[in-house]
N, C-alpha and C positions, 0 to 999 in steps of 0.2 A: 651808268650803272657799273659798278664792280662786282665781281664776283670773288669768292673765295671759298676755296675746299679746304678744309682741315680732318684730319683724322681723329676718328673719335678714341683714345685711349682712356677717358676717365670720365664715364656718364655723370650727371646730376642732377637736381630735382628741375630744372629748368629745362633743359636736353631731354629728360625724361616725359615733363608735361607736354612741350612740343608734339613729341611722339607720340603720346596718347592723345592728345587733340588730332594730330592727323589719321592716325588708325582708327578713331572714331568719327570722322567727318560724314556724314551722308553721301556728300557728292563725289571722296575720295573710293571707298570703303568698292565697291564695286571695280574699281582701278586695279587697287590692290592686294586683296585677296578671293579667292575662290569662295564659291557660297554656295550650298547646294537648294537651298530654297529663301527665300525672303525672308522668312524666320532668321535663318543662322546669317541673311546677310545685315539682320537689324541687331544682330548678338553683339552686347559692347565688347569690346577689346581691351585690358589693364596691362599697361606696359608699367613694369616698376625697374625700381634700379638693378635691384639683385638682376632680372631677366635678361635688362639691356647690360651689365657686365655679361652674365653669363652668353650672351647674343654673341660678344666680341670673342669667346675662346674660336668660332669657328667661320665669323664674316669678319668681312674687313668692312670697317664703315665713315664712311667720310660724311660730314655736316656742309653742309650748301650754306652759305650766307652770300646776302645779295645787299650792297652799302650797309653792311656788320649787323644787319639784322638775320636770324637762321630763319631760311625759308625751306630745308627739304633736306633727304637726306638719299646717298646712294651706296650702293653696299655689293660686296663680292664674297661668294664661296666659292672652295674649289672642291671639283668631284662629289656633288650633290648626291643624293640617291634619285632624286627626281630627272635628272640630265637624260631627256631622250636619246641623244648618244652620247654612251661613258668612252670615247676618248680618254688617254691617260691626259693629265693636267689641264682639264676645261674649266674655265670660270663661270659659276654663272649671275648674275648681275640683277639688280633693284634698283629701283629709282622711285623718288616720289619727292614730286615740289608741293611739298602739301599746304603755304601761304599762298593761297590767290596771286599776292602780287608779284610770286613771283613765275607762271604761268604767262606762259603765248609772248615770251622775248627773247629765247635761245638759250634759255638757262639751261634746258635738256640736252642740248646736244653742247654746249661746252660741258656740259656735266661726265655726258658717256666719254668724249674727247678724253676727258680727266680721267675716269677710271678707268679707261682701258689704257694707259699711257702707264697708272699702275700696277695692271694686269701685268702687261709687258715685263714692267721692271721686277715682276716675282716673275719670269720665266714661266711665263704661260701664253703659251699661242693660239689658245680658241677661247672664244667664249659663246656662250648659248642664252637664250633668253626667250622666255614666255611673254603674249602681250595678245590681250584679250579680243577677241576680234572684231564687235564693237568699239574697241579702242583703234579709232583709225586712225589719229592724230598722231598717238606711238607709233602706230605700224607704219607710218609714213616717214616718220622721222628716223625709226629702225635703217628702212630700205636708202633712204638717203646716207645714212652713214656706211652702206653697206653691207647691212646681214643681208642676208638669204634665208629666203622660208623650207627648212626641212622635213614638215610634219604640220600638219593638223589633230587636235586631241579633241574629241567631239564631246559633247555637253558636259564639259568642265566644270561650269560655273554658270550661275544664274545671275539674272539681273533685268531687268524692265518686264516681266513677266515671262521669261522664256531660258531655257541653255543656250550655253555658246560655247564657240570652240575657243579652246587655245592656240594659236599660231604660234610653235617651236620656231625660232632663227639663229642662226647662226652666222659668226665671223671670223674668219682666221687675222688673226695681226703680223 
């Protein structure tokens, strides 16, 4: 298996369908955003071109491909409004392998490797990140890299019939 990160600087209708195929996924859509009832977490998602240009004035966004097929995408801002602590220069981080195939073979954690290697290289020394607490898999995968849980955010998001919290973590590089 090969992996390859590339930087997204110029979206298009193929990059773009990806994206909306995964932000509309059922089994993803719960992973990756917040929902406050079943309703809004069945709500479709339209990712167009114009949205993903305008996405990159203020994430940095890199495309996953796994043997040159794009399986996912991972992405960084800095100084979010969201940032449970606003430190000066925090990054804070996205991920989503949103082809199946490319799921449960270490694509995530050579992925955070990668982006935090380009956090680095913009001179930033922490980053933060949210991960849903039904999501044990991430959260597991978090703590092996390293972050540390700073915060709990309680019924953030819904999902299999109830709230849950957010788990804030963080890592200095």
């Amino acid at each position: 298996m090969t992996l390859q990160f590339v930087k997204l600087t110029e979206p298009n209708d193929t990059i773009v369908e990806a994206f909306n195929r995964w932000e509309n996924d059922p089994k993803l859509v719960p992973f990756t955003r917040p929902s406050k009832n079943q309703e809004e977490l069945e709500q479709p998602k339209e990712v167009t071109l114009e949205g993903l240009e305008k996405r990159l004035s203020d994430h940095d966004v890199f495309l996953i491909y796994q043997d040159d097929k794009l399986i996912g995408e991972m992405n960084y801002m800095v100084n979010p409004s969201h940032l449970y602590k606003n430190d000066e220069k925090t990054a804070w981080i996205g991920i989503n392998i949103g082809e199946q195939e490319g799921r449960g073979k270490g694509v995530g954690y050579d992925a955070i490797l990668y982006i935090e290697e380009q956090i680095k290289n913009a001179g930033i020394n922490r980053v933060e990140l949210g991960v849903f607490e039904f999501n044990e898999q991430a959260h597991k995968l978090y703590q092996k890299l390293g972050y540390k849980e700073i915060t709990r955010i309680s019924d953030l998001t819904y999902w299999d019939g109830k709230m849950w919290c957010d788990i804030r973590m963080e890592k200095y590089l």
